[in-house]
C-alpha positions in Angstrom: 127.5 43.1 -0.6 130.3 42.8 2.4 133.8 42.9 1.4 135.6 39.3 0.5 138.2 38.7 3.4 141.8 39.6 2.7 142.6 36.0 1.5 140.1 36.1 -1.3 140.7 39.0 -2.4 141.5 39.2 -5.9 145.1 40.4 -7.3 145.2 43.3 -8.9 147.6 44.7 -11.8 147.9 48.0 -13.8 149.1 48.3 -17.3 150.8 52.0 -17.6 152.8 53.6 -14.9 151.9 56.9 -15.8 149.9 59.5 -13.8 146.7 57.2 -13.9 148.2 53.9 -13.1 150.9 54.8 -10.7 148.0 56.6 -8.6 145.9 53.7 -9.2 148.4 50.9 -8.3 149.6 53.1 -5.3 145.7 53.4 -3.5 144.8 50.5 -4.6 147.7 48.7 -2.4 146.9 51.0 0.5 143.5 49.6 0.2 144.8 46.1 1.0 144.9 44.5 -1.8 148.0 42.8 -3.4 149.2 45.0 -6.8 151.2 44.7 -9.4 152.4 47.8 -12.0 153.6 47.4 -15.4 155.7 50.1 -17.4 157.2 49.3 -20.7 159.8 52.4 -19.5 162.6 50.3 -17.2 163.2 53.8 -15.9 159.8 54.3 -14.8 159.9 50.9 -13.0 163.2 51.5 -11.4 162.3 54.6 -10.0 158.8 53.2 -8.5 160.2 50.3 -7.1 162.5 52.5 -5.1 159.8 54.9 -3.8 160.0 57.6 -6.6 157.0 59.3 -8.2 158.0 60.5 -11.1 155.7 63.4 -11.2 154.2 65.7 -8.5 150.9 64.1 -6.8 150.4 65.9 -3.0 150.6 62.4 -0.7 151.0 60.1 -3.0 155.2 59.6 -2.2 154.5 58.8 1.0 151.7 55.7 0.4 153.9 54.4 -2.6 157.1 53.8 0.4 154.7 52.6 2.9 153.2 49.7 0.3 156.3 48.9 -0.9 157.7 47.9 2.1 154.5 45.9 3.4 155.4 44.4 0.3 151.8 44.5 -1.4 153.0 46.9 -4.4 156.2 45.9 -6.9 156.4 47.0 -10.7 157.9 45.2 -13.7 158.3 45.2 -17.2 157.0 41.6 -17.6 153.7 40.8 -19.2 154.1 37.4 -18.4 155.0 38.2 -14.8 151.4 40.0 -14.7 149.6 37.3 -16.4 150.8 34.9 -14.2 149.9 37.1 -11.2 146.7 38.9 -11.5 142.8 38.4 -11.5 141.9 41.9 -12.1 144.0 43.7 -15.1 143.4 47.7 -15.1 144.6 48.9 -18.2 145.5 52.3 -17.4 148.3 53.8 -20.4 147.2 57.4 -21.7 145.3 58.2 -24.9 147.1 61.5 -26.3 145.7 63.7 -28.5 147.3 63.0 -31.9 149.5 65.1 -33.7 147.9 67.7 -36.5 144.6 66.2 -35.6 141.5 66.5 -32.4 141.0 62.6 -32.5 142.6 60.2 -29.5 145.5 58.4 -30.8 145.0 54.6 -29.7 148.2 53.0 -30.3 149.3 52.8 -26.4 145.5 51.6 -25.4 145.8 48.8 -28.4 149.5 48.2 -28.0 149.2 47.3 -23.8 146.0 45.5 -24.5 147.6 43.1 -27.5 150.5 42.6 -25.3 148.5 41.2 -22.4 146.5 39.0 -24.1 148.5 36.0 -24.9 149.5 36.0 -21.0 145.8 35.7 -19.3 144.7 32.7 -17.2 142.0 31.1 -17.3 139.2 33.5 -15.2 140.9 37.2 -15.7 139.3 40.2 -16.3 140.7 43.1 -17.7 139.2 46.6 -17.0 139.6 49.3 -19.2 140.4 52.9 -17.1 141.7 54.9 -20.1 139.7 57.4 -21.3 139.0 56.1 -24.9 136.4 56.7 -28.1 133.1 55.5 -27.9 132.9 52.1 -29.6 136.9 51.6 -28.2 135.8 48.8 -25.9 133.3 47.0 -28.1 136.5 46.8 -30.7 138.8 45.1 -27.6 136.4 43.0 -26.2 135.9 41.2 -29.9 139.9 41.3 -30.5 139.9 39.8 -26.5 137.4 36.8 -27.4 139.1 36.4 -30.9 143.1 36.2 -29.6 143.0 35.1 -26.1 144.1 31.7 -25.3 142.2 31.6 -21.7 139.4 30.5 -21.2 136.7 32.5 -19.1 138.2 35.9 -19.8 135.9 39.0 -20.3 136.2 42.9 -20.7 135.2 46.0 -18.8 135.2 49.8 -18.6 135.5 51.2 -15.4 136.3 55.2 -16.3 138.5 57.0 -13.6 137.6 60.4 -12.2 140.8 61.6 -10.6 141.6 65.6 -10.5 145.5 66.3 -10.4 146.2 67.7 -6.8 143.2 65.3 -5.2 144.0 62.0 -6.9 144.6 60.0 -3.9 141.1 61.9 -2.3 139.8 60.4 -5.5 141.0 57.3 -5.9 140.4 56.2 -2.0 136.9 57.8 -1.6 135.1 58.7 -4.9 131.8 60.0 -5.3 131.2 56.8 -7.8 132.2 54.4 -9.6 130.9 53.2 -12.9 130.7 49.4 -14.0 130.2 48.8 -17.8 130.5 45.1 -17.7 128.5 42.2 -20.1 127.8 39.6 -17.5 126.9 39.3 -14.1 130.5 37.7 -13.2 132.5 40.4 -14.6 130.3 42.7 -12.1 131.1 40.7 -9.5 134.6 40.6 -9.9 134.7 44.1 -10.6 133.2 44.5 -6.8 135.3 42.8 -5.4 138.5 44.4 -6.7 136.4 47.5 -5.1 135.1 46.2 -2.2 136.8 49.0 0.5 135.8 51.4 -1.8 131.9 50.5 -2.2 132.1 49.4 1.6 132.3 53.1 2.4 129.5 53.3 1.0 130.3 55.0 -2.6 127.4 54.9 -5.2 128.0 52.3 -7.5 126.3 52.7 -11.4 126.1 49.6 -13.5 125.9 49.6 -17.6 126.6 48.8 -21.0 130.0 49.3 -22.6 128.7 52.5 -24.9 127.2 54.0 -21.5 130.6 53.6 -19.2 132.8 55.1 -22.2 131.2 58.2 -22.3 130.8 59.0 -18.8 134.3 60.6 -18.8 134.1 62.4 -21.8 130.5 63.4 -21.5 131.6 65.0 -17.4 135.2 66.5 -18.8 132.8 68.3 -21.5 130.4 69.8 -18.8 132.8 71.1 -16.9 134.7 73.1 -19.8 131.6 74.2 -20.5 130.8 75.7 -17.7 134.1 77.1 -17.2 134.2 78.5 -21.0 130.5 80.0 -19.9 132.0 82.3 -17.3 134.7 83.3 -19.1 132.4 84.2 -21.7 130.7 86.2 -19.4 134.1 87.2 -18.4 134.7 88.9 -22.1 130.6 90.5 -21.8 131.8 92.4 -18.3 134.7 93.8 -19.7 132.8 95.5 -22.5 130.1 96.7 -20.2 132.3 97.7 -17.2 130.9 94.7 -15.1 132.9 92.5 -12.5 132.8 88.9 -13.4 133.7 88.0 -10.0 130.7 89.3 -8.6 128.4 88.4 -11.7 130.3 84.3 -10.4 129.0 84.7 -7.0 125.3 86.1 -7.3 125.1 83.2 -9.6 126.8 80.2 -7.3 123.9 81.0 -4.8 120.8 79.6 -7.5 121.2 75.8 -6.6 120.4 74.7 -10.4 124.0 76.3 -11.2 126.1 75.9 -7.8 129.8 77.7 -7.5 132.2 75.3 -8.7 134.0 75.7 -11.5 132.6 79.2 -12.0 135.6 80.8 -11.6 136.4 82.9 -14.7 140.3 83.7 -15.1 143.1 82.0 -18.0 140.9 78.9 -18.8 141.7 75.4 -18.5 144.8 73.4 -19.8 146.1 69.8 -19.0 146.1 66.5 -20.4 142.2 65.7 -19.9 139.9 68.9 -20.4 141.5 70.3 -24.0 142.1 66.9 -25.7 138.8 65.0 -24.2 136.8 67.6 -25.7 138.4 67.8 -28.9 138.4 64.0 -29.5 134.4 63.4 -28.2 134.2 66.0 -31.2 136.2 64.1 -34.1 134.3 61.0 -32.6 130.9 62.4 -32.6 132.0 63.6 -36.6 133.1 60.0 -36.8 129.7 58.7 -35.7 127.4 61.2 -38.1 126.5 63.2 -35.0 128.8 66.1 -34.9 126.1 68.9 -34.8 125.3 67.5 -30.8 128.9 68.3 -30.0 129.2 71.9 -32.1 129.2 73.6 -29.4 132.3 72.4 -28.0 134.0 74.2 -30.8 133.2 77.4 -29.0 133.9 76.0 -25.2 137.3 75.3 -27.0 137.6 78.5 -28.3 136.7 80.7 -25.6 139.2 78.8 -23.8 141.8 80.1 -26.1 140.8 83.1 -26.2 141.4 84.1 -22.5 144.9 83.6 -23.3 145.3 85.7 -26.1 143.6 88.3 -23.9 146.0 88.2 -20.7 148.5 88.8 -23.8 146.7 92.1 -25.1 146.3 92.9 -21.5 150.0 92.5 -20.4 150.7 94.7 -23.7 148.3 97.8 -22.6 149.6 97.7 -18.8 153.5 97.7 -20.1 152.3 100.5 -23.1 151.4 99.0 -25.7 154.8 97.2 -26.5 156.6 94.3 -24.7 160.2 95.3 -26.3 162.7 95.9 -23.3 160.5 94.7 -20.9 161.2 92.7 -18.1 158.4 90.0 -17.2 157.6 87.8 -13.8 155.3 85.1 -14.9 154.3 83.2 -11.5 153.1 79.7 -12.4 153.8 77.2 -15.0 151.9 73.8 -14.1 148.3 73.6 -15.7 146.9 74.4 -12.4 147.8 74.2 -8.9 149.3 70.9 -6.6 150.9 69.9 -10.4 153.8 69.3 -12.1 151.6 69.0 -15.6 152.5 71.8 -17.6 150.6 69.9 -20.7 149.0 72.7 -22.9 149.4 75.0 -19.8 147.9 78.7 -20.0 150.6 80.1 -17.8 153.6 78.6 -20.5 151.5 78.9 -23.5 151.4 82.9 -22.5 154.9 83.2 -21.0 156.2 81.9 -24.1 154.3 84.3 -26.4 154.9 87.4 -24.8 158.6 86.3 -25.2 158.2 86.3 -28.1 156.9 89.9 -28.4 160.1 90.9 -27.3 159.9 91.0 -23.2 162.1 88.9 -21.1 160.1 86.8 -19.4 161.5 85.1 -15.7 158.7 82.1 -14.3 158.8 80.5 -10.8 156.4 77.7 -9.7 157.0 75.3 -6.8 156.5 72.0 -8.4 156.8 72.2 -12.2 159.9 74.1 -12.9 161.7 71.4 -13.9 159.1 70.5 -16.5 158.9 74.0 -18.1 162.4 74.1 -19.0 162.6 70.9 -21.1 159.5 72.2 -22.9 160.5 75.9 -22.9 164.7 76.3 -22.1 164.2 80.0 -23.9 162.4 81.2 -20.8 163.9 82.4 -18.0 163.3 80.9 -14.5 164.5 81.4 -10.7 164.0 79.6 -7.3 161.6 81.8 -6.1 159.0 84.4 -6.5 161.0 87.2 -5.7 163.7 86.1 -7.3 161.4 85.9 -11.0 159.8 89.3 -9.3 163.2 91.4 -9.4 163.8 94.5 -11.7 160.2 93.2 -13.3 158.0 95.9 -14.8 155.2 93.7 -14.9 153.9 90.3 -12.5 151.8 88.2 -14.0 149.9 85.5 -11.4 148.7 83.1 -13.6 148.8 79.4 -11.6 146.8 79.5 -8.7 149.1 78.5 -6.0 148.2 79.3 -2.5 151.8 79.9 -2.2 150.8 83.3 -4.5 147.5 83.5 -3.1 148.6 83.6 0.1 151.8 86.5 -0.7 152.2 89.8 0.8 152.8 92.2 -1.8 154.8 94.2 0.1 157.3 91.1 -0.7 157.4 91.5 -4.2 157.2 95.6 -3.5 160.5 95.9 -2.6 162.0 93.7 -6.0 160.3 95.1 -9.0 160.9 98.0 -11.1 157.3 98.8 -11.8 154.3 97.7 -9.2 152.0 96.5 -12.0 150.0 93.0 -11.4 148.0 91.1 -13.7 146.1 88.4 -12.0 145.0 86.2 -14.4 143.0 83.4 -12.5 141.3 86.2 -10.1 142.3 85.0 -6.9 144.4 87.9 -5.6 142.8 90.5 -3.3 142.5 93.5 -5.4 141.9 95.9 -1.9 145.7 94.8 -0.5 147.3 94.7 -3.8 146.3 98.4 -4.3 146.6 100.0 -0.9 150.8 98.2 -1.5 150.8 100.8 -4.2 150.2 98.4 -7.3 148.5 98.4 -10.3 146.0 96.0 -10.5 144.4 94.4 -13.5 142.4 90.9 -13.9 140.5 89.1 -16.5 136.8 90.3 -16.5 137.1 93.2 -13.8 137.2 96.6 -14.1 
């Protein structure tokens, strides 16, 4: 199927500004097509409109300016302003994890979608992208046929895919896109709000509502499987005296398993991997089938359980007690080319061994700002030396190539004590040791 011309080309909105939609409005305007964003937040709005992302995406600034001032991309607060000007509604607002429980709280995903409704024409389509519960677009696509006054309108789920630090990579070339539509028109329409993108070519996998909802879910569980598996094999090496490292890269070569994310080291964090896994579990429970999805209770606890050990770890190397300790934590996002410090491994263990009584100084180069609303009791400087000096102990624990990449002889000349913890494994253990450091990491001897 070729591309519609530019003049038929459908016009697009997105329903939530945040890290989703703001990617999604941004590439989908450097695609060509005419776009519209919605935020409830007047802030957010303001700031988008003049060429501000409000969190750190690598390339992202610089497409948002340029389609604003061909003047295919503008954001409002308006639902009736969106009505009015779109064919193709993605509803893109975030489903948190809610608080006390692991189940997805709904009310943004049910709040957006309600408010939308009464401002339709005739012909629209809205397509869900928010990662939601099974049976989530079933519910909307009765309330959609029950409330809405236009005629012709019909429901989706189109899943997104994007990794933080590649989102425009992702957005602009996927490796596929998934359709769950109920008619052959809502397919179509769906194509053509895609038609660069399939063009390409990209693989393209039609289904049913049930199918398309779990596609996210079901990948975002594989993959912290597999990176719970290695750390798992991460705790085995330690008891043994084995290098996980090693043990990683024997197995990346058998092409059933493959390399990526086989990289033992803190664990995951973020605002998709923890909470995606713990709410496809309260779901499954939900749906009578929570004995499929026991063993994410483990995934998720082996996750956890890499932090409490770069804790114990830190404790042994500074002798057994973190009182009057100084402590350079480098990193605080999630993981690298970030600002998301959501349920972060590098804060979640700065904080704690704060609270063991060190003093604890972080650097990262994009999510400082972050850390200190959610953390002010930690200390933080402009730099890694600066975090570095008078430390007795370094801790590398985001994988920034800005600390992959550091001569230690840097950091030599700064610290009171030459003692390194590398707790995502990316440091080379050879120059950190012939500097005259102490070198200890997660699974190694």
């Amino acid at each position: 199927m070729s591309s519609p011309s530019v003049a038929t080309r459908p016009r697009l909105t997105v329903i939530g500004t945040g890290y989703l939609g703001a990617t999604h409005a941004v590439c989908m305007a450097e695609l060509g097509f005419e776009v519209l964003g919605l935020d409830v937040d007047r802030s957010k709005v303001d700031r988008l409109n003049n060429g501000e992302v409000p969190f750190f995406e690598p390339g992202l600034p610089e497409l948002l300016q340029k389609n604003l001032d061909s003047g295919r991309l503008r954001f409002t607060t308006s639902y009736a302003e969106v009505g009015a000007f779109g064919d193709v509604h993605f509803l893109c607002v975030g489903t948190p994890q809610k608080k006390g429980e692991m189940a997805a709280d709904m009310v943004y995903v049910d709040a957006a979608f309600t408010a939308l409704l009464p401002h339709l024409r005739d012909g629209a389509l809205v397509a869900g992208k928010s990662t939601v519960p099974a049976g989530t677009a079933e519910r909307l696509a009765a309330q959609l046929e029950r409330d809405a006054t236009a005629v012709g309108v019909e429901l989706t789920w189109n899943p997104e895919f994007l990794r933080e630090g590649f989102a425009v990579e992702d957005t602009l070339t996927p490796d596929r896109l998934v359709f769950g539509v109920r008619s052959e028109q809502a397919e179509a329409k769906l194509r053509a709000a895609f038609a660069p993108v399939i063009d390409l070519p990209t693989p393209v996998v039609v289904t049913d509502f049930a199918t398309a909802q779990l596609v996210k879910v079901a990948a975002n569980a594989f993959l912290a499987t597999k990176i719970s598996f290695i750390n798992a094999m991460a705790e085995v090496c330690e008891a043994v005296g084995g290098d996980v490292t090693l043990l990683s890269k024997a197995l990346s070569y058998d092409s059933r398993i493959g390399g990526r994310f086989l990289h033992a080291g803190l664990g995951f964090g973020g605002g998709c991997l923890p909470k995606d896994i713990r709410a496809f579990m309260a779901r499954a429970g939900e749906l009578g089938v929570d004995q499929a999805l026991s063993f994410l209770k483990e995934v998720d606890a082996i996750n956890l359980r890499r932090r409490t050990r770069m804790v114990e770890l830190a404790r042994e190397v500074a002798g057994g007690s973190f009182g009057g300790m100084k402590v350079a934590v480098l990193g605080a996002a999630f993981k690298p080319n970030s600002d998301d410090i959501r349920d972060s491994p590098a804060l979640d263990v700065a904080a704690t061994i704060q609270r063991q009584g060190a003093a604890v100084c972080v650097y990262d180069p994009a999510a400082m700002e972050n850390a200190k609303v959610q953390h002010p009791e930690l200390g933080y400087r402009s730099s890694a030396v600066e975090a570095a000096r008078g430390a007795d102990l370094v801790l590398h624990l985001t994988e920034w190539s800005e600390f992959r990449e550091m001569d230690p002889a840097t950091l030599s000349e700064v610290v009171a004590g030459r003692n390194i913890l590398d707790g995502r494994n990316a440091l080379d253990p050879v120059a950190w040791r012939q500097a005259g450091w102490t070198y200890r990491a997660l699974g190694r001897p």
